[in-house]
BALOBA-1460 file (C-alpha; in Angstrom, 3 decimals):
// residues 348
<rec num="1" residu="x" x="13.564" y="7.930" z="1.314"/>
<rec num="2" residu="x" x="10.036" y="8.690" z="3.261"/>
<rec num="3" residu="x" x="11.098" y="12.348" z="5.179"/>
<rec num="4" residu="x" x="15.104" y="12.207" z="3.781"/>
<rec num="5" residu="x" x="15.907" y="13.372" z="-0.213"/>
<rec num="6" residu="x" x="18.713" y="11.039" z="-1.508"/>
<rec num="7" residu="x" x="21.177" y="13.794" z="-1.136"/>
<rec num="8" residu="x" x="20.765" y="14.240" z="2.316"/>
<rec num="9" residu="x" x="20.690" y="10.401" z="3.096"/>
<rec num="10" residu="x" x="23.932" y="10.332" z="1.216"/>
<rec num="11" residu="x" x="25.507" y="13.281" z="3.170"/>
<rec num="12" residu="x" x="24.004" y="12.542" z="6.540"/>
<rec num="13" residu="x" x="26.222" y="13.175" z="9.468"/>
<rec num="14" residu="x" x="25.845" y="13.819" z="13.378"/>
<rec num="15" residu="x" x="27.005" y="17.139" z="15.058"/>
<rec num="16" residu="x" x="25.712" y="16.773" z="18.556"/>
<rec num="17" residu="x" x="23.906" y="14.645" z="20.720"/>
<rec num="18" residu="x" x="22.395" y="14.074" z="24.093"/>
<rec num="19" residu="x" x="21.156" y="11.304" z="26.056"/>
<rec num="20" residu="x" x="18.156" y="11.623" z="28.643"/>
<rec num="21" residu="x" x="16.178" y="9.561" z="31.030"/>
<rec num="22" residu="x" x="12.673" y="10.758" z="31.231"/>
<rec num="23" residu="x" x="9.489" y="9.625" z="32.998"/>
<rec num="24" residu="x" x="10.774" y="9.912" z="36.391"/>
<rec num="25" residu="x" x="9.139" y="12.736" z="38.707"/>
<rec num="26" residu="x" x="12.717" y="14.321" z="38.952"/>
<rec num="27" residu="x" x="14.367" y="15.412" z="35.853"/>
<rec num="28" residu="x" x="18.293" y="15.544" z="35.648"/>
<rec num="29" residu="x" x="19.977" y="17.419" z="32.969"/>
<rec num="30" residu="x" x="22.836" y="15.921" z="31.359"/>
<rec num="31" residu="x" x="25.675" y="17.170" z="29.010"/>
<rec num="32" residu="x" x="25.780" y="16.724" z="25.174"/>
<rec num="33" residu="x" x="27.677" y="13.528" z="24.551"/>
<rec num="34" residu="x" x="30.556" y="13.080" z="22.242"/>
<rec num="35" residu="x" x="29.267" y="12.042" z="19.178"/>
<rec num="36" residu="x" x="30.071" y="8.131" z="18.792"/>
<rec num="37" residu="x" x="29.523" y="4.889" z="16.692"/>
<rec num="38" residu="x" x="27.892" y="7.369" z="14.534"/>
<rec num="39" residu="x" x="27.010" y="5.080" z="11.594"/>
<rec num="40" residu="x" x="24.874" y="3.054" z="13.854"/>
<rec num="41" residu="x" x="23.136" y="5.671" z="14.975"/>
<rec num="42" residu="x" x="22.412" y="7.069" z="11.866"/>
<rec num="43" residu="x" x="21.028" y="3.696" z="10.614"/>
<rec num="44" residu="x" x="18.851" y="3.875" z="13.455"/>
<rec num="45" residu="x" x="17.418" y="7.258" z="12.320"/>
<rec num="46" residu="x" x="16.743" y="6.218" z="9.048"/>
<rec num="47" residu="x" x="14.663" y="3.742" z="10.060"/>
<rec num="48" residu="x" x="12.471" y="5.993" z="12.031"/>
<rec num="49" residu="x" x="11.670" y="8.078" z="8.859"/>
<rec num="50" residu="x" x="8.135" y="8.006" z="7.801"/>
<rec num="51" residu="x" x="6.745" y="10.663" z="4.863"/>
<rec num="52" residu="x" x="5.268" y="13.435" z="7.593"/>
<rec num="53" residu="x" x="1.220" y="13.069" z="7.739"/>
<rec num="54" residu="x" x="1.730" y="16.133" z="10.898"/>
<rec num="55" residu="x" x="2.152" y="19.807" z="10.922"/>
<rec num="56" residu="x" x="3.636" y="22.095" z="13.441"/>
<rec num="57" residu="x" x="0.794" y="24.550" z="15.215"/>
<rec num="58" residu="x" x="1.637" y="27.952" z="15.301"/>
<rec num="59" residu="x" x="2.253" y="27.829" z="19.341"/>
<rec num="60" residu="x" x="4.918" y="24.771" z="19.179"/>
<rec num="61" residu="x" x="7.386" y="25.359" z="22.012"/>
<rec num="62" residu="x" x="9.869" y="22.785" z="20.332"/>
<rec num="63" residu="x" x="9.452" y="24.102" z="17.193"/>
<rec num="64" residu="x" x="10.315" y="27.198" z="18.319"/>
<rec num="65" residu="x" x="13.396" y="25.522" z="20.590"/>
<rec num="66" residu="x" x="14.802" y="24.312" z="17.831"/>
<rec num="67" residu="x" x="15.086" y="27.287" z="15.586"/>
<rec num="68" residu="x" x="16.709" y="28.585" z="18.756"/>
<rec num="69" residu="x" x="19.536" y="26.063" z="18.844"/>
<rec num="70" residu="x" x="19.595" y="25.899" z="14.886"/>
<rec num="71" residu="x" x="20.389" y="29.964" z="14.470"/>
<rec num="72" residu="x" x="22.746" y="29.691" z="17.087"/>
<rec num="73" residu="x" x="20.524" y="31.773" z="19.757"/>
<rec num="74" residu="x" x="20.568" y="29.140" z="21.746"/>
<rec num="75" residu="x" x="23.267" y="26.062" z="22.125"/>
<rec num="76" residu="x" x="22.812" y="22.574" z="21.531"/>
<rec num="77" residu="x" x="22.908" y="21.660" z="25.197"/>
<rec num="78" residu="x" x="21.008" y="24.136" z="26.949"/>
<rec num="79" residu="x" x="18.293" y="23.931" z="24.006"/>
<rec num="80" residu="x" x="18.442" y="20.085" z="24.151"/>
<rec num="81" residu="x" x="17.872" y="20.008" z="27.930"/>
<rec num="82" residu="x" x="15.302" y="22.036" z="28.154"/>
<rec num="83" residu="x" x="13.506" y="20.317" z="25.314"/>
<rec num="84" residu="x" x="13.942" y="16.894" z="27.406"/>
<rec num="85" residu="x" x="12.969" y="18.682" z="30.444"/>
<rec num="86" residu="x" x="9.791" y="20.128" z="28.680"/>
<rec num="87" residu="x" x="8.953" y="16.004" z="27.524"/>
<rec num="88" residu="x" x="9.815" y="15.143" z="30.734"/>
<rec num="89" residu="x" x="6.896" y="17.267" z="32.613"/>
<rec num="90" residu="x" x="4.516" y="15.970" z="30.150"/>
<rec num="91" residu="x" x="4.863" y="12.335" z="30.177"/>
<rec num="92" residu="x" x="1.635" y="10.577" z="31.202"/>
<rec num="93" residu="x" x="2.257" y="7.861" z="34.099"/>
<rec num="94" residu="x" x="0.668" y="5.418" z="32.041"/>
<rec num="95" residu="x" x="3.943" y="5.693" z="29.502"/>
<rec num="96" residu="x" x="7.067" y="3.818" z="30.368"/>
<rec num="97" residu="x" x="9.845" y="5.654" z="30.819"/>
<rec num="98" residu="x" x="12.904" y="5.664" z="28.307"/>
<rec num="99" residu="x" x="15.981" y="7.104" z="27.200"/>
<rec num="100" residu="x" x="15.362" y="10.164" z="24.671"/>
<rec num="101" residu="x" x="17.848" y="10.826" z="22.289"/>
<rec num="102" residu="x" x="18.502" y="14.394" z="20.123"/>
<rec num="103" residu="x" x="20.387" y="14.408" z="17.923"/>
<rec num="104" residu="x" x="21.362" y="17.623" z="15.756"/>
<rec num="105" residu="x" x="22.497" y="16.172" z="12.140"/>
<rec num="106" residu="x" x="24.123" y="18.503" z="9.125"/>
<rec num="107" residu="x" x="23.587" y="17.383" z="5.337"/>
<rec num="108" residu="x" x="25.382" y="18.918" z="2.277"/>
<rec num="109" residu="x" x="23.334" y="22.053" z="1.790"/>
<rec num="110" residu="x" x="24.989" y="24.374" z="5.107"/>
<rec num="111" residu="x" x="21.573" y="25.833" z="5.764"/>
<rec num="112" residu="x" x="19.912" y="22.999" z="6.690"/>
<rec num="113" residu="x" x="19.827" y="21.260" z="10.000"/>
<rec num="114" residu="x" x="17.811" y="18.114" z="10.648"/>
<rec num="115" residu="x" x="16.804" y="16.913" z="14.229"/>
<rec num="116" residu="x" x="15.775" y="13.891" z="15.530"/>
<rec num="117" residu="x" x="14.291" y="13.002" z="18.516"/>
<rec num="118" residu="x" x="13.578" y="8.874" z="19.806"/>
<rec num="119" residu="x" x="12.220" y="7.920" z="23.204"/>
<rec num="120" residu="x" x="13.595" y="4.667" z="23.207"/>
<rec num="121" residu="x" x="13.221" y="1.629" z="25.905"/>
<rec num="122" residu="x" x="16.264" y="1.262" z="28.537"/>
<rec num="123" residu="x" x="17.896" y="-1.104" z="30.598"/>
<rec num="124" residu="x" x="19.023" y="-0.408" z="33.943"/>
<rec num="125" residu="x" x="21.430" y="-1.564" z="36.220"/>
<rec num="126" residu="x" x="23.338" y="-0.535" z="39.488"/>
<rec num="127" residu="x" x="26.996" y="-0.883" z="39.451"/>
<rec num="128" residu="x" x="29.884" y="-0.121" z="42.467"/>
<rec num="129" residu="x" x="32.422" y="3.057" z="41.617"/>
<rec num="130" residu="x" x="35.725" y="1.353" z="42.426"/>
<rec num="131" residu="x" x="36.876" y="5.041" z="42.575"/>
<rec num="132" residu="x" x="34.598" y="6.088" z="45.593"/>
<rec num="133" residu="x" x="35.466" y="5.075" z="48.948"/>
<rec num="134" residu="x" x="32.049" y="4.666" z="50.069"/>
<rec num="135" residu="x" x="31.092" y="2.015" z="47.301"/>
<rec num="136" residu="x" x="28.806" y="4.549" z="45.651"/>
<rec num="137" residu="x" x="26.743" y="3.065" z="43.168"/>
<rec num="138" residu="x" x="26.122" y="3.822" z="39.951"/>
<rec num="139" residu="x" x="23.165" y="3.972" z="37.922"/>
<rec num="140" residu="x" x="24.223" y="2.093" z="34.041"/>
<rec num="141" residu="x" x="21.886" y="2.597" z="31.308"/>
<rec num="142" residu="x" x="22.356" y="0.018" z="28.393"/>
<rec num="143" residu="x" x="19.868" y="2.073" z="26.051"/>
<rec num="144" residu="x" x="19.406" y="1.623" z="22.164"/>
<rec num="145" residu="x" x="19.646" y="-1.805" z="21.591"/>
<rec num="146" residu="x" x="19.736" y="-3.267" z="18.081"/>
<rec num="147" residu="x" x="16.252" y="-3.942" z="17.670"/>
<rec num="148" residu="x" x="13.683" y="-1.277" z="15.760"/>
<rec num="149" residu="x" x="10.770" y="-2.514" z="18.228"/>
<rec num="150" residu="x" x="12.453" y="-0.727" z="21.198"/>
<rec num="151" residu="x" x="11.846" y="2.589" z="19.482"/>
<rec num="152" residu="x" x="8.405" y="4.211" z="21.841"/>
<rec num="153" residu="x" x="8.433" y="7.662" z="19.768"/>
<rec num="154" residu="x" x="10.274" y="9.411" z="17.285"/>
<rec num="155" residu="x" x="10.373" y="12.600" z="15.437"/>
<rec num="156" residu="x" x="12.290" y="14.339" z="12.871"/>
<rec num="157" residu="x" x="12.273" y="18.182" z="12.200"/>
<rec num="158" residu="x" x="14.132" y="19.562" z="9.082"/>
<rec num="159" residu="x" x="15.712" y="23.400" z="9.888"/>
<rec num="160" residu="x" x="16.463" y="25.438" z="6.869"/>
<rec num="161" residu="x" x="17.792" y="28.982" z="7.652"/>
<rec num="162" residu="x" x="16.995" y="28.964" z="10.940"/>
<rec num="163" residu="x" x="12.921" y="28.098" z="10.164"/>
<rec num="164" residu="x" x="11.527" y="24.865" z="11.099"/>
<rec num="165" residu="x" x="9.316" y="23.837" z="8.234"/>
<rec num="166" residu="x" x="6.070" y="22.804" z="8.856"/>
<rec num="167" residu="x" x="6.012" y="19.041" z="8.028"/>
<rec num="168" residu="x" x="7.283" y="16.851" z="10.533"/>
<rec num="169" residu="x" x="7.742" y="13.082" z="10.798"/>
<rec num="170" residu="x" x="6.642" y="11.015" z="13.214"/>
<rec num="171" residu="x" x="5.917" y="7.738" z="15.009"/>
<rec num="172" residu="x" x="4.286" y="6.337" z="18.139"/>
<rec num="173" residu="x" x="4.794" y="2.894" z="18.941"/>
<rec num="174" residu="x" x="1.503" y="3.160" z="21.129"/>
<rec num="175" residu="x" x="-0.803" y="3.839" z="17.782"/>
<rec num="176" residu="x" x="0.601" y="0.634" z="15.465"/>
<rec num="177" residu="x" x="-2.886" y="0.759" z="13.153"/>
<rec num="178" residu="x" x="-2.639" y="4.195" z="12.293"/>
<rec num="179" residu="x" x="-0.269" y="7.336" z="12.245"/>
<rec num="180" residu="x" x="-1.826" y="8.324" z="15.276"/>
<rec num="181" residu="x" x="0.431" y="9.826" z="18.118"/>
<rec num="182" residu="x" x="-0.133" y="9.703" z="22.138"/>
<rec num="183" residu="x" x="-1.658" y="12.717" z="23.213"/>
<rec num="184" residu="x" x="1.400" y="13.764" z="25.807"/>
<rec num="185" residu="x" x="3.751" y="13.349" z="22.354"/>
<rec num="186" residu="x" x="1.617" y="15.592" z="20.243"/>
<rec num="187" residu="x" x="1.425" y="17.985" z="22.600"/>
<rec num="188" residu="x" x="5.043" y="18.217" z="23.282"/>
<rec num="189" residu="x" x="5.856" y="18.555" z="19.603"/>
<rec num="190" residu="x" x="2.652" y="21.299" z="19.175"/>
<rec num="191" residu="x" x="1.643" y="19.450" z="15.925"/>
<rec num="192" residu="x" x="-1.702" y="18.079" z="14.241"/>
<rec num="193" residu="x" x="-2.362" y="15.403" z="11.245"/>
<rec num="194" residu="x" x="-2.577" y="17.338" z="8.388"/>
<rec num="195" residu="x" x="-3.642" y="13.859" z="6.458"/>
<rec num="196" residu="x" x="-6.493" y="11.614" z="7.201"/>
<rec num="197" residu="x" x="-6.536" y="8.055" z="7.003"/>
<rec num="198" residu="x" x="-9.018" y="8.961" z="3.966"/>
<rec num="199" residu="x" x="-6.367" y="10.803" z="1.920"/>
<rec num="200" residu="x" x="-3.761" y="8.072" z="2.318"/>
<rec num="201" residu="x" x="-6.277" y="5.255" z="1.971"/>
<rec num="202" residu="x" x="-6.957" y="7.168" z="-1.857"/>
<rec num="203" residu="x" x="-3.399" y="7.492" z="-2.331"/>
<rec num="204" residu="x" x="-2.641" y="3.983" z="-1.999"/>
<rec num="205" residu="x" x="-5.807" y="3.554" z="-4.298"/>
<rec num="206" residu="x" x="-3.842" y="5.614" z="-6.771"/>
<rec num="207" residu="x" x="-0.613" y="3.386" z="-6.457"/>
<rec num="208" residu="x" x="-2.347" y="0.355" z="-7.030"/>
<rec num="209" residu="x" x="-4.291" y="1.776" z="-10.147"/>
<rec num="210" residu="x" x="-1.106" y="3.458" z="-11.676"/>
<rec num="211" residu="x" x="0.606" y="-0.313" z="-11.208"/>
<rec num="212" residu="x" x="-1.430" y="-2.462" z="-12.277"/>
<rec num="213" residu="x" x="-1.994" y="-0.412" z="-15.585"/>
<rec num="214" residu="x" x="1.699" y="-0.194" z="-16.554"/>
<rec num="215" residu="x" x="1.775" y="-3.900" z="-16.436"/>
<rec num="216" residu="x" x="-1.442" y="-4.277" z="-18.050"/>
<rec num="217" residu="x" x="0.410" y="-6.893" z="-20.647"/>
<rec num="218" residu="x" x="1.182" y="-8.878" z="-18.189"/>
<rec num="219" residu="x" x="-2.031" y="-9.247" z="-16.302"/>
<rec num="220" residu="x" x="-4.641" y="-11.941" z="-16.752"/>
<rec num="221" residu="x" x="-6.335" y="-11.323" z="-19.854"/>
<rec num="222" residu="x" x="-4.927" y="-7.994" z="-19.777"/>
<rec num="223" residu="x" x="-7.721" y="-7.171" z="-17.996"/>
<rec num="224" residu="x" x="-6.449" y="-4.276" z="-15.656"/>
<rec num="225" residu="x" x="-10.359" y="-4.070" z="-13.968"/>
<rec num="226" residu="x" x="-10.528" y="-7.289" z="-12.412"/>
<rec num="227" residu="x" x="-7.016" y="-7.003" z="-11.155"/>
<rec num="228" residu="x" x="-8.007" y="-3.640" z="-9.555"/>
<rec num="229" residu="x" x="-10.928" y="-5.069" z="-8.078"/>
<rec num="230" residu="x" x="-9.606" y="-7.898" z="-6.746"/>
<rec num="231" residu="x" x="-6.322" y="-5.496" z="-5.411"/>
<rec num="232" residu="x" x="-8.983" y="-3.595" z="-3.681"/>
<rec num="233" residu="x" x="-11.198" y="-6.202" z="-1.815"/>
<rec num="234" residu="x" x="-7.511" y="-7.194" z="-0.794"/>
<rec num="235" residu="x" x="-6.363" y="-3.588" z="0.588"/>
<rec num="236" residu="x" x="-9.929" y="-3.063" z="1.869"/>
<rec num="237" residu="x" x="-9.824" y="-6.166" z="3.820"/>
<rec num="238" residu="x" x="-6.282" y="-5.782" z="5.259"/>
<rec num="239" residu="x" x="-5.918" y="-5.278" z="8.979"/>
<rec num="240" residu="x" x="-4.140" y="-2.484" z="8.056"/>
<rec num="241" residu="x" x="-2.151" y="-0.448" z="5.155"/>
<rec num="242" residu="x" x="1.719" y="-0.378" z="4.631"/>
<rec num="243" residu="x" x="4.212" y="-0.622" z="2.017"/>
<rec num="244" residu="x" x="4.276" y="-4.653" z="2.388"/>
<rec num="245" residu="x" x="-0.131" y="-4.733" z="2.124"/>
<rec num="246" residu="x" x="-0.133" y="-2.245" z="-0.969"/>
<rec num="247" residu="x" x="2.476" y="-4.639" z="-2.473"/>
<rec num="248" residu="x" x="0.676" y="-7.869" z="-1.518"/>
<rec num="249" residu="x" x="-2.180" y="-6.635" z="-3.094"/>
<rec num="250" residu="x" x="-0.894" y="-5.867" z="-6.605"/>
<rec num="251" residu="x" x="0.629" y="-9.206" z="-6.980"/>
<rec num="252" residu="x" x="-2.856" y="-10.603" z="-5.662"/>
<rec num="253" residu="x" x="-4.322" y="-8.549" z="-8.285"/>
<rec num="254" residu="x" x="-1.558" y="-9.743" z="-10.974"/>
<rec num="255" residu="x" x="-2.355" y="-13.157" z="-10.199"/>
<rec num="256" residu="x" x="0.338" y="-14.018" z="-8.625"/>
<rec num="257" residu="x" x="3.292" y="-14.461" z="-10.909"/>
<rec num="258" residu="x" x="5.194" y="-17.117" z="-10.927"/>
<rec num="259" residu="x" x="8.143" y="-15.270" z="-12.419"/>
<rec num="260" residu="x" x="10.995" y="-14.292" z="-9.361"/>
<rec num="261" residu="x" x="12.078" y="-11.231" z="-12.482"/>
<rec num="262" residu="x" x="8.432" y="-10.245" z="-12.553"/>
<rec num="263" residu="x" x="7.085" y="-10.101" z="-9.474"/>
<rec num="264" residu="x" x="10.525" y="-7.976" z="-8.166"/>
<rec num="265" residu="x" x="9.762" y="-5.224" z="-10.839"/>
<rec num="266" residu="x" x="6.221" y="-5.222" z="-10.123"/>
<rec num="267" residu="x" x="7.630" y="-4.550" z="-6.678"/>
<rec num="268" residu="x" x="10.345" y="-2.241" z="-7.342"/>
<rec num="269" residu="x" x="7.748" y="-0.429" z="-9.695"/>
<rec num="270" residu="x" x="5.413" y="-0.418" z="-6.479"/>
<rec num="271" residu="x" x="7.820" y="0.888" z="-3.912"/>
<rec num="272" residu="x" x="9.148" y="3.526" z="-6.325"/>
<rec num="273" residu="x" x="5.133" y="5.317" z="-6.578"/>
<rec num="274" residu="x" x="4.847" y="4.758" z="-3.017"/>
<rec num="275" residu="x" x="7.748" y="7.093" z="-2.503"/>
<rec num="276" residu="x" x="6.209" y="9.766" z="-5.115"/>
<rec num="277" residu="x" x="2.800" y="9.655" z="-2.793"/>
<rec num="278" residu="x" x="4.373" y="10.117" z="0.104"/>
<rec num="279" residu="x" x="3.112" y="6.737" z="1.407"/>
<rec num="280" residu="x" x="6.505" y="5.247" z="2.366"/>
<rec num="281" residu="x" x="6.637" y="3.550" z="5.771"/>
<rec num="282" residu="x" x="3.034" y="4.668" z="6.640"/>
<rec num="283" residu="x" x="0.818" y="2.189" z="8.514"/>
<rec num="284" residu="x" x="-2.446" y="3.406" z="8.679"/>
<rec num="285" residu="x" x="-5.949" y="1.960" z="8.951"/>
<rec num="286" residu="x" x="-8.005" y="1.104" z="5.660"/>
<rec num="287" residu="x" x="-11.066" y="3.422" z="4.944"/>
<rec num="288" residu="x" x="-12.982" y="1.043" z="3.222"/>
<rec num="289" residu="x" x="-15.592" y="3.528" z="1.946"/>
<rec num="290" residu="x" x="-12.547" y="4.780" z="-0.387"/>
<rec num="291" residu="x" x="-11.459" y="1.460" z="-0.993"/>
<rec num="292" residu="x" x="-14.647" y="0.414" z="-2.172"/>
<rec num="293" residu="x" x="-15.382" y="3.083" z="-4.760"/>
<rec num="294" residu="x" x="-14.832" y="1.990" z="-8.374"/>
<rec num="295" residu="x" x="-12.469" y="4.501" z="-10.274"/>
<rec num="296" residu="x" x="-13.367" y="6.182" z="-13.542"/>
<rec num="297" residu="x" x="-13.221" y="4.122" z="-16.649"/>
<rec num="298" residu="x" x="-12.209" y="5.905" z="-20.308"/>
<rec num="299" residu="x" x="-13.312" y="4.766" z="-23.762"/>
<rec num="300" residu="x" x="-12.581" y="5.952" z="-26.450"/>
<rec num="301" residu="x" x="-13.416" y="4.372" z="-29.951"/>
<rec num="302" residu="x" x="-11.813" y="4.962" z="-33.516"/>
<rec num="303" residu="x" x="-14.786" y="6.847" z="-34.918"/>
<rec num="304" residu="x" x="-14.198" y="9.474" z="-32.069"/>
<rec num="305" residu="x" x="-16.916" y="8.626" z="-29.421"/>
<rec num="306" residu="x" x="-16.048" y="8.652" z="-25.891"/>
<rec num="307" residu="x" x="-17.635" y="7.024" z="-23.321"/>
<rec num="308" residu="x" x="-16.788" y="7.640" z="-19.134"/>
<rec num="309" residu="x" x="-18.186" y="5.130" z="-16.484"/>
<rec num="310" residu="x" x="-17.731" y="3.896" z="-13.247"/>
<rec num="311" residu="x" x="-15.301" y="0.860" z="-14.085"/>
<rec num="312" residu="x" x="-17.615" y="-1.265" z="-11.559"/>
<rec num="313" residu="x" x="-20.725" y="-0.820" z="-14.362"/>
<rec num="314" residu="x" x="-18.898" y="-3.438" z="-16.690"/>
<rec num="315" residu="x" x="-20.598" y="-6.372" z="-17.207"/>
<rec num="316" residu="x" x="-23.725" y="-5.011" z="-15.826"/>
<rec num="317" residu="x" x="-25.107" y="-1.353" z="-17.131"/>
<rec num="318" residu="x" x="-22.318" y="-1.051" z="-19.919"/>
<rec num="319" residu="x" x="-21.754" y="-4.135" z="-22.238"/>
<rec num="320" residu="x" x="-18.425" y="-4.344" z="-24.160"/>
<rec num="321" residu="x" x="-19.486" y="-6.935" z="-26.993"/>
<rec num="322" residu="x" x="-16.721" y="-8.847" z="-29.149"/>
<rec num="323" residu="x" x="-17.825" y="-8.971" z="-32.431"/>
<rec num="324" residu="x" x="-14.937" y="-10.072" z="-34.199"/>
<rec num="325" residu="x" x="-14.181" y="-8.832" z="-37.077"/>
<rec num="326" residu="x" x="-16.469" y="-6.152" z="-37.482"/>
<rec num="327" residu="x" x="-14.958" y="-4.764" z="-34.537"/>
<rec num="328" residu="x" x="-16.697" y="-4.251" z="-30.986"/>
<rec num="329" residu="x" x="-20.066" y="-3.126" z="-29.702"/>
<rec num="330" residu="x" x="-20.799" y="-0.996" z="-26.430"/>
<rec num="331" residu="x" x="-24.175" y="-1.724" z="-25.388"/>
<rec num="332" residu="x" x="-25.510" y="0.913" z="-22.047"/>
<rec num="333" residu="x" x="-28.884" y="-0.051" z="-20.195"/>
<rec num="334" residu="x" x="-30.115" y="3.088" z="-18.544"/>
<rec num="335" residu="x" x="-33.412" y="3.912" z="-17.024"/>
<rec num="336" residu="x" x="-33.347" y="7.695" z="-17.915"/>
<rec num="337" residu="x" x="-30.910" y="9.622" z="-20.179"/>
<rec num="338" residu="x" x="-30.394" y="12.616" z="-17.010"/>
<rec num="339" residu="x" x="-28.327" y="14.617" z="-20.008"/>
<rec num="340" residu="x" x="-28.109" y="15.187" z="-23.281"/>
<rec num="341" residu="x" x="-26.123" y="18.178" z="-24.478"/>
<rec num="342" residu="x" x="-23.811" y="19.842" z="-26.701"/>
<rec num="343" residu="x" x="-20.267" y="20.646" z="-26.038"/>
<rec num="344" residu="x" x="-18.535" y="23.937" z="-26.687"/>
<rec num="345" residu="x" x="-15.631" y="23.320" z="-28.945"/>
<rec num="346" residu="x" x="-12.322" y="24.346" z="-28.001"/>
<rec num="347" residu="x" x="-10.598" y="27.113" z="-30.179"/>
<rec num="348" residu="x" x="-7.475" y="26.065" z="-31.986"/>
């Protein structure tokens, strides 16, 4: 599931955590909390999980912090404060300030530590200690609400023997069109997008390809081409590119079933390669240069030939003739044969 394996979803569980405010000037340290209503808070961090598109640098402070508190050179506390105090000093005015929670979480396999870290939106409120004689008050925060749209930021670093790996996930509520992050969060977590919006954009290009082609006998006509071209003017079009949009536009492309049964394996089908290209929960801007380009189309007859094209030259430069019984006829207008050669044949 996106940066979790099953196993570790299954086995998920929450050693420590710590609760601070940051964006004010002056930053307070506070103690590691008991760890409580720990089911909900796991939920939450599951939802924050996006496949990782971002790398650590090789200067990262808080990757470096981490394998500190991981290995046990460091504790939890002192190596969560300081990594709140160091996201602290670099928030940007022009961010609201939040509650950031880190949370240090174990999984079956002892070696491995995973972290997360969510800047979330807080409530505030004064309220009178009854205990002090003065009427001191007391500053209440009501932070984490049930509702995934109060997550700003969040981050999630996987620790196996004491080594950080490289991948990390992460989200910015600020950058909703693409996996973009502020620049005050990417500094903080030393990392850089090791995937363009290109890559993914051919990824989900893939998915919708490898789809529509396993239900090719369902299709209109069986005719897998126009469902992938009218999947991509779909995709291409879209405002942007998630999970829902990559979906959408293979049902588009399908025709849009009228079968409940259908259209849930088409989408179970979908969701399940989304996971395999490391696509899952990804919003990114379409590149519709990528979107646009027609994928390679494969022929091959009984009598051995083989023909490649560009599936967009159907129709128009390569003919594919019906001609009944005595079979079919592939008919290519060409200005210029460019090559005409032998191939090598392969030994054995």
């Amino acid at each position: 599931m996106s940066f979790f394996t099953d196993e570790e979803i299954d086995s998920l569980s929450i050693e420590s955590m710590i609760l601070h405010v940051v964006g004010p000037q002056t930053f307070t340290a506070n103690p590691a909390r008991q760890v409580q209503h720990e089911a909900f808070f796991i939920g939450k961090i599951i939802d924050t999980a996006v496949d990782p598109v971002f790398s650590f640098d090789t200067h990262s402070s808080t990757k470096r912090k981490l394998e500190d508190i991981a290995s046990g050179r460091n504790t939890f506390e002192r190596g969560a404060q300081a990594l709140a105090s160091s996201f602290n000093s670099k928030h940007v005015s022009s961010s609201s300030d939040g509650a950031l929670f880190i949370f240090e979480m174990s999984v079956k396999d002892p070696n491995v530590r995973i972290y997360s870290l969510i800047k979330y939106d807080y409530r505030e409120a004064l309220q009178q200690d009854p205990k002090q004689p003065d009427g001191v008050l007391l500053r209440i925060i009501n932070a984490f609400i049930d509702d995934n749209r109060a997550v700003q930021k969040a981050a999630l670093i996987r620790v196996v023997a004491g080594v950080a790996e490289d991948e990390v996930s992460a989200r910015d509520r600020v950058k909703r069109a693409a996996p973009e992050l502020s620049d005050y969060f990417q500094d903080f977590l030393g990392v850089a997008r090791e995937v363009d919006d290109a890559e993914l954009s051919q990824k989900a290009l893939e998915v919708v390809q490898a789809t529509l082609q396993k239900f090719k006998a369902v299709l209109p006509d069986k005719d897998v081409s126009t469902a992938l071209a009218t999947a991509r003017g779909i995709l291409g079009q879209a405002p942007k590119v998630n999970n829902q949009a990559i979906i959408d536009a293979i049902i588009e492309g399908a025709g849009n079933p009228a079968d409940a049964t259908l259209i849930k394996k088409i989408t179970d089908e979908t969701q399940k390669r989304i996971r395999r290209a490391k696509l899952e929960n990804l919003t990114f801007k379409p590149v519709r240069k990528v979107l646009r380009q027609a994928p390679t189309r494969r022929l091959k007859t009984t009598e051995g030939v083989i023909v490649i094209f560009p599936d967009d030259a159907a129709g128009s430069t390569v003919q594919i003739l019906d001609n009944g019984a005595a079979g079919k006829r592939i008919i290519i207008d060409t200005k210029q044969i460019t090559e005409d050669d032998l191939v090598a044949r392969r030994a054995g």
